[in-house]
DSSP file (Angstrom, degrees, kcal/mol; ACC not computed):
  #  RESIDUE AA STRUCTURE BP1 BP2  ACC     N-H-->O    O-->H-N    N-H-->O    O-->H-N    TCO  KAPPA ALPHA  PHI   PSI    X-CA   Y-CA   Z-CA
    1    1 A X              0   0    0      0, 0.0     2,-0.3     0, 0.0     0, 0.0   0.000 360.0 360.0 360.0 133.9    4.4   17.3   -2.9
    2    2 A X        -     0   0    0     20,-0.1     2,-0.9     2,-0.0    20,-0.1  -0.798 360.0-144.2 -97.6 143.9    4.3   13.0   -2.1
    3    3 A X        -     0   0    0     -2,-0.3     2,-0.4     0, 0.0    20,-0.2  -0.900  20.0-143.6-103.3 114.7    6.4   11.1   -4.1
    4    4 A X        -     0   0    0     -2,-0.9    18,-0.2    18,-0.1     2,-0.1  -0.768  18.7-161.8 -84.2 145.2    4.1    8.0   -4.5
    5    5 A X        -     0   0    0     16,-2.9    16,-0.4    -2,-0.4     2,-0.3  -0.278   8.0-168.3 -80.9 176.6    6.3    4.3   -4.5
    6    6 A X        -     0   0    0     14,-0.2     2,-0.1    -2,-0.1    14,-0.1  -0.925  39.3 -77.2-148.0 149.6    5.3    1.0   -5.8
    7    7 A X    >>  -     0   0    0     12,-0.7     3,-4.3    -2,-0.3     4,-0.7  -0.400  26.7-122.1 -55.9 137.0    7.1   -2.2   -5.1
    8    8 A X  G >4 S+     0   0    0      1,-0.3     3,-1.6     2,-0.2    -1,-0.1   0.888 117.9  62.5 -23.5 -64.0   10.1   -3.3   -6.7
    9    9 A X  G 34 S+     0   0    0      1,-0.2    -1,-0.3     3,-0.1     4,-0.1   0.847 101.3  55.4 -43.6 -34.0    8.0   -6.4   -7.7
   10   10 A X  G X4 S+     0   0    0     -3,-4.3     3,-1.3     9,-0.1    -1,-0.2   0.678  85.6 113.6 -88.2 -11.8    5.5   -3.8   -9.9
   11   11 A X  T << S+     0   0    0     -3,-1.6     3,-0.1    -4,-0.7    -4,-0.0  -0.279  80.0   6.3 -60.4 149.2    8.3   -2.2  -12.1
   12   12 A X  T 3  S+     0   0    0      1,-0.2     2,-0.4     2,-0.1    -1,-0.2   0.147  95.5 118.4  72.6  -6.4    8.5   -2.6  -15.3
   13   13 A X    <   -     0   0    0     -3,-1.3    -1,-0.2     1,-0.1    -3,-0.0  -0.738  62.2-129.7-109.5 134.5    5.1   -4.5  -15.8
   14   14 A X  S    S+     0   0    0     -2,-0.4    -1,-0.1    -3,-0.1    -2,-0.1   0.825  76.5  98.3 -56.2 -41.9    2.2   -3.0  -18.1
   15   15 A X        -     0   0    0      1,-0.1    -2,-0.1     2,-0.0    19,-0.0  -0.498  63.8-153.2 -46.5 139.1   -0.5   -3.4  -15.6
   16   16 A X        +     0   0    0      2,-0.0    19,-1.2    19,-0.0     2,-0.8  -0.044  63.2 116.7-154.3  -6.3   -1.3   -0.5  -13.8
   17   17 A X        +     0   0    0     17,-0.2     2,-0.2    16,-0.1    -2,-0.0  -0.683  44.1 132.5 -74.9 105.7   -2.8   -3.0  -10.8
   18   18 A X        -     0   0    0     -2,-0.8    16,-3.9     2,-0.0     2,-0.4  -0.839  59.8-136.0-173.0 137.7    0.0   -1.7   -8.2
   19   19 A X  E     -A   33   0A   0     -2,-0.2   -12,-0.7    14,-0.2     2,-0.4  -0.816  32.8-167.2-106.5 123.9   -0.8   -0.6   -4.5
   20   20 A X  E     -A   32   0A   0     12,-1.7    12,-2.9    -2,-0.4     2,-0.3  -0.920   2.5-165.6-117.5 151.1    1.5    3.0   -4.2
   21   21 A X  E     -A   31   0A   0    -16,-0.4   -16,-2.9    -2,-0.4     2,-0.2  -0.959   4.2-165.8-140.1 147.2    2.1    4.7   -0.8
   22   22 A X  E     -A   30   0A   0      8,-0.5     8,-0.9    -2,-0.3   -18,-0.1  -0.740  15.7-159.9-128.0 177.9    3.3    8.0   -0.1
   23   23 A X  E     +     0   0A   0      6,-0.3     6,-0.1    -2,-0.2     4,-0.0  -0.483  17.6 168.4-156.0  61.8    4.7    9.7    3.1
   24   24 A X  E    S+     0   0A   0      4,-0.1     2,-0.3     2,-0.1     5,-0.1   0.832  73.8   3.4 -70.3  -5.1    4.4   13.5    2.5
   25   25 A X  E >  S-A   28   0A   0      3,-1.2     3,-0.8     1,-0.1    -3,-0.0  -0.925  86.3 -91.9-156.6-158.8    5.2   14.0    6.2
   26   26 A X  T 3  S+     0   0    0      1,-0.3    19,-0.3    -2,-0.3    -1,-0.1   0.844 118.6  44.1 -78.5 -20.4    6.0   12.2    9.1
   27   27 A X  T 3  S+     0   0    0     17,-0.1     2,-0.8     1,-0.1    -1,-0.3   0.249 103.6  72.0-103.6   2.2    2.5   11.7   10.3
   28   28 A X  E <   -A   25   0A   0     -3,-0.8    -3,-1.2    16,-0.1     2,-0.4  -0.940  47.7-178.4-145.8 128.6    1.0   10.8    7.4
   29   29 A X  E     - B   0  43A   0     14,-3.7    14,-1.8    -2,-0.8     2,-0.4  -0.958   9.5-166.5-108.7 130.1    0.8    8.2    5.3
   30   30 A X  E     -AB  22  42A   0     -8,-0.9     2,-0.7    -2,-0.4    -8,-0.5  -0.752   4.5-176.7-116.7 155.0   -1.1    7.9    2.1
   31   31 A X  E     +AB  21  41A   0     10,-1.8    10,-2.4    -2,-0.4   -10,-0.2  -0.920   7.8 166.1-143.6 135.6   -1.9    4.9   -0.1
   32   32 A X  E     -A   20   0A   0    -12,-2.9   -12,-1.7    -2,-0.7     2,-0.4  -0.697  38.5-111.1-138.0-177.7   -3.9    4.7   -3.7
   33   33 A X  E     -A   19   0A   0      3,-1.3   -14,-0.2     1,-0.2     6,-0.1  -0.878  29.9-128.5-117.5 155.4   -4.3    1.7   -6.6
   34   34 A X  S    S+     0   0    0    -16,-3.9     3,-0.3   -18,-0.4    -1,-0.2   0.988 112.0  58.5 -64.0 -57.3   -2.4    2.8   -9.6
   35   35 A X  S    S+     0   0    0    -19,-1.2     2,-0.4   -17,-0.3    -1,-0.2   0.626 116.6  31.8 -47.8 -37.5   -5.4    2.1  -11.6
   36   36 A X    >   +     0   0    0      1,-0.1    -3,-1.3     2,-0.0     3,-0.5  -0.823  68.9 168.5-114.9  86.0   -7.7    4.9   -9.3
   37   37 A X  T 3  S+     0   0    0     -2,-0.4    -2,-0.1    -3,-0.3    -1,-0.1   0.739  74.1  54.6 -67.2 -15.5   -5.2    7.7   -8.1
   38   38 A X  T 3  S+     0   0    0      2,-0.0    -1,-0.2    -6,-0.0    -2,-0.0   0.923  88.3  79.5 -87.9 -33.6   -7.8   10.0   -7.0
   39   39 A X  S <  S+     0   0    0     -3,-0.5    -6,-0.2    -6,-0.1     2,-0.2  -0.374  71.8 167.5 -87.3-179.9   -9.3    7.5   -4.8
   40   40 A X        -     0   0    0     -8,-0.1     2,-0.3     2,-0.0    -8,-0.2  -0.785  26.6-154.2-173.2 137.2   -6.6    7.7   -1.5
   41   41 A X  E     -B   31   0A   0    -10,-2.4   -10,-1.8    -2,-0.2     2,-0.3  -0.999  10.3-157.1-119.4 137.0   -6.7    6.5    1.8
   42   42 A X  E     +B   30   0A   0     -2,-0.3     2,-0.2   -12,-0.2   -12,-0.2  -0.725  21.7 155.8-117.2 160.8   -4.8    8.2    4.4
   43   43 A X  E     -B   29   0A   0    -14,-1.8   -14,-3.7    -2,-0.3     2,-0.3  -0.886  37.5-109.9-152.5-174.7   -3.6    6.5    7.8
   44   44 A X     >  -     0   0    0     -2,-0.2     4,-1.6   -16,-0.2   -17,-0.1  -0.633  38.5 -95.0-117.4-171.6   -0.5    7.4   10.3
   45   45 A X  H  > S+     0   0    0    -19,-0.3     4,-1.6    -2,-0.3   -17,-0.1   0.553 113.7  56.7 -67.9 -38.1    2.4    5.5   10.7
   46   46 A X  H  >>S+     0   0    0      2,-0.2     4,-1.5     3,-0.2     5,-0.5   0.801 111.2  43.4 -64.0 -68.9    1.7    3.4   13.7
   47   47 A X  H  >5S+     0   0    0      2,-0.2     4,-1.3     1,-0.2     3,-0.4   0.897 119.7  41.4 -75.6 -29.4   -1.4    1.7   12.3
   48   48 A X  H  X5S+     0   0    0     -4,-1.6     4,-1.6     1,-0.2     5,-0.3   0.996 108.6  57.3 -82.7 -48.1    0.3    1.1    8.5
   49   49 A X  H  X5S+     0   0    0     -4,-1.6     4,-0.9     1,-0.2    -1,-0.2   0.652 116.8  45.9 -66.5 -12.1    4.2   -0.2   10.4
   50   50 A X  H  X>S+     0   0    0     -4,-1.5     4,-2.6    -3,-0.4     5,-0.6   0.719 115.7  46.8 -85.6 -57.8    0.9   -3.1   12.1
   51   51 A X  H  <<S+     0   0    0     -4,-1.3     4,-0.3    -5,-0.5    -2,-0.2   0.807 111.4  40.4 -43.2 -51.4   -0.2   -3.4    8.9
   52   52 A X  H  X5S+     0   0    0     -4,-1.6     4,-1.0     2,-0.2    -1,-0.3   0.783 117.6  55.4 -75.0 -43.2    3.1   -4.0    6.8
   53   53 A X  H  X5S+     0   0    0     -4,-0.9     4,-0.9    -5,-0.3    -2,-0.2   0.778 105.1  52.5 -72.4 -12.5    4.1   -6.5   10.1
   54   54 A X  H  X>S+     0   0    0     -4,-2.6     4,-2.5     1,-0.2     5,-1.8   0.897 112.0  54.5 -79.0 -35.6    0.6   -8.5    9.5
   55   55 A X  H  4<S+     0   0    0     -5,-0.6    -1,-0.2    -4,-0.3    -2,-0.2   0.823 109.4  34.5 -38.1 -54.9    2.0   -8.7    6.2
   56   56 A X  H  <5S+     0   0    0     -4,-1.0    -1,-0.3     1,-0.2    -2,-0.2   0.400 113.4  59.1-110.0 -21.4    5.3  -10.1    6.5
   57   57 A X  H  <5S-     0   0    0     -4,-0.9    -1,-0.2    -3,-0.2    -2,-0.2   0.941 118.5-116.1 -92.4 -49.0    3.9  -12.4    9.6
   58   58 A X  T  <5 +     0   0    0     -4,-2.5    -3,-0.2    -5,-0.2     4,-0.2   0.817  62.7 155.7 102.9  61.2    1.0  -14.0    6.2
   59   59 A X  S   <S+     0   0    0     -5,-1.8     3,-0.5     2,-0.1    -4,-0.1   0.817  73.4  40.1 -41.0 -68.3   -1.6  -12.3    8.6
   60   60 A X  S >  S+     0   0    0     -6,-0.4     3,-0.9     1,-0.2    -5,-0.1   0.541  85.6 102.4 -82.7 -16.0   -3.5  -12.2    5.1
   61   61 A X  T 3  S+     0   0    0      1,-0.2    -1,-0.2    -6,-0.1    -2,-0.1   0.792  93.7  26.4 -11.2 -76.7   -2.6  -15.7    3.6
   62   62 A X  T 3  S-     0   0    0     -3,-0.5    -1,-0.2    -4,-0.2     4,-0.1  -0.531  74.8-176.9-111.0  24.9   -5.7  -17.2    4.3
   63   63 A X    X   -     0   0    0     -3,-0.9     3,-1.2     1,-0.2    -3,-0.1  -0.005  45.1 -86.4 -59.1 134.2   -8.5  -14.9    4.6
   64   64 A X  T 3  S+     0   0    0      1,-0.3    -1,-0.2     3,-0.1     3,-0.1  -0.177 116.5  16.5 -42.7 126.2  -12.1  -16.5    5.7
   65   65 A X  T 3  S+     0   0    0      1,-0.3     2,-0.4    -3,-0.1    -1,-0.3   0.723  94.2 130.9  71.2  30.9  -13.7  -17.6    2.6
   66   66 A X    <         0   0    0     -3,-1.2    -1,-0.3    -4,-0.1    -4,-0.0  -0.838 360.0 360.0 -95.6 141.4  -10.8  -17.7    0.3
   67   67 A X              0   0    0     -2,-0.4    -3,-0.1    -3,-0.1    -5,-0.1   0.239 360.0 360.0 -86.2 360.0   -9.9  -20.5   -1.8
Protein backbone atom coordinates (compact mmCIF):
# COMPACT_ATOMS: atom_id res chain seq x y z
CA UNK A 1 0.00 0.00 0.00
CA UNK A 2 1.60 3.90 -0.94
CA UNK A 3 0.77 6.40 1.32
CA UNK A 4 0.42 9.30 -1.21
CA UNK A 5 1.81 13.02 0.34
CA UNK A 6 1.11 16.50 -0.84
CA UNK A 7 2.92 19.51 0.30
CA UNK A 8 2.46 21.21 3.43
CA UNK A 9 1.67 24.29 1.24
CA UNK A 10 -1.64 22.13 -0.29
CA UNK A 11 -3.32 21.35 3.16
CA UNK A 12 -6.18 22.55 4.10
CA UNK A 13 -7.11 24.28 0.75
CA UNK A 14 -10.38 23.14 -1.24
CA UNK A 15 -8.79 22.68 -4.56
CA UNK A 16 -7.96 19.43 -5.35
CA UNK A 17 -4.92 20.98 -7.85
CA UNK A 18 -2.05 19.28 -5.65
CA UNK A 19 0.96 17.20 -7.20
CA UNK A 20 1.08 13.83 -4.54
CA UNK A 21 4.04 11.42 -4.53
CA UNK A 22 4.36 8.19 -3.08
CA UNK A 23 7.37 5.82 -2.31
CA UNK A 24 5.84 2.32 -1.96
CA UNK A 25 9.47 0.95 -2.06
CA UNK A 26 12.81 2.01 -2.20
CA UNK A 27 13.02 1.91 -5.96
CA UNK A 28 10.05 3.39 -6.82
CA UNK A 29 8.65 6.45 -6.79
CA UNK A 30 5.16 7.32 -7.87
CA UNK A 31 3.56 10.76 -8.58
CA UNK A 32 -0.38 11.63 -9.60
CA UNK A 33 -2.48 15.22 -9.68
CA UNK A 34 -4.97 15.05 -6.98
CA UNK A 35 -7.52 15.99 -9.38
CA UNK A 36 -6.65 12.60 -11.83
CA UNK A 37 -5.49 9.75 -9.27
CA UNK A 38 -5.62 7.06 -11.77
CA UNK A 39 -3.45 8.81 -14.04
CA UNK A 40 0.35 7.98 -12.28
CA UNK A 41 3.65 8.37 -13.38
CA UNK A 42 6.22 6.21 -11.98
CA UNK A 43 10.15 7.12 -11.90
CA UNK A 44 13.11 5.82 -9.46
CA UNK A 45 14.77 7.77 -7.00
CA UNK A 46 17.85 9.04 -8.76
CA UNK A 47 15.96 10.72 -11.61
CA UNK A 48 13.05 12.39 -9.13
CA UNK A 49 16.19 13.48 -6.04
CA UNK A 50 17.54 15.60 -10.06
CA UNK A 51 14.22 16.62 -10.39
CA UNK A 52 13.32 18.01 -6.79
CA UNK A 53 17.24 19.63 -6.98
CA UNK A 54 16.18 21.48 -10.51
CA UNK A 55 13.50 22.61 -8.38
CA UNK A 56 15.01 24.17 -5.48
CA UNK A 57 18.00 25.51 -7.89
CA UNK A 58 14.42 27.57 -10.07
CA UNK A 59 15.53 25.22 -12.93
CA UNK A 60 11.77 25.81 -13.86
CA UNK A 61 11.32 29.65 -13.05
CA UNK A 62 11.48 30.62 -16.42
CA UNK A 63 10.48 28.15 -18.85
CA UNK A 64 10.83 29.12 -22.83
CA UNK A 65 7.75 30.85 -23.73
CA UNK A 66 6.43 31.70 -20.37
CA UNK A 67 5.28 35.00 -19.44
Amino acid sequence: MSFWRKSSFSSGQVSAECVEVAAPSPDLILIRESDAPAAVITTGPTPWAAFIQALKRGDFDRLPGSV
